[in-house]
N, C-alpha and C positions, 0 to 999 in steps of 0.2 A: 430352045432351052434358055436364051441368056433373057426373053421377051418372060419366063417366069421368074428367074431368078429377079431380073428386075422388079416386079412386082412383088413377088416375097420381100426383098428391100424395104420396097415405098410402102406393103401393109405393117412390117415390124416397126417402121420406123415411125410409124403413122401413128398404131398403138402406144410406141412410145409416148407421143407426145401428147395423148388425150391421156396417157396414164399421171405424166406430169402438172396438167393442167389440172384433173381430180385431184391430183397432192395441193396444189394451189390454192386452187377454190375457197371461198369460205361460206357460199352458198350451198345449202343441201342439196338442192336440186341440179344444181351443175353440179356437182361432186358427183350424184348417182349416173345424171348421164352421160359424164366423160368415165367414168367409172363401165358403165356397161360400153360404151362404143370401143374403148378399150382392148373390153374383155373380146366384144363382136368381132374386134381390125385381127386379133390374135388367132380367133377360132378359122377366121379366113387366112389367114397368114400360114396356120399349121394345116389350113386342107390343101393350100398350092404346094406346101411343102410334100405333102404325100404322093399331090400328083406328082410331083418332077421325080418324085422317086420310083413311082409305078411307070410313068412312061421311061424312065432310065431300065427299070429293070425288064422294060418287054421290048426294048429295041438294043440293049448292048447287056 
């Protein structure tokens, strides 16, 4: 469990930091794709998050 939670960590925080770099940008095209990689780090971020929760909930 702490090999996800790790991970969940390093994807939010990961997201974070492409989300700050599209607030920075002044190029349109960096803006969109620190913008989607962002959105991408998050979507993978909230699906480790369900796993820990689904394997929390079928072993305790």
């Amino acid at each position: 469990m702490k090999d996800y939670q790790a991970q969940l960590e390093k994807l939010r925080t990961d997201a974070a930091e492409c989300a700050l770099i599209r607030d920075l940008a002044t190029a349109p095209g960096k803006r969109e794709l620190f913008g989607r990689l962002a959105a991408h780090l998050t979507v993978l971020a909230n699906q480790v998050e369900l796993a820990m929760h689904e394997r929390k909930r079928k072993t305790g």
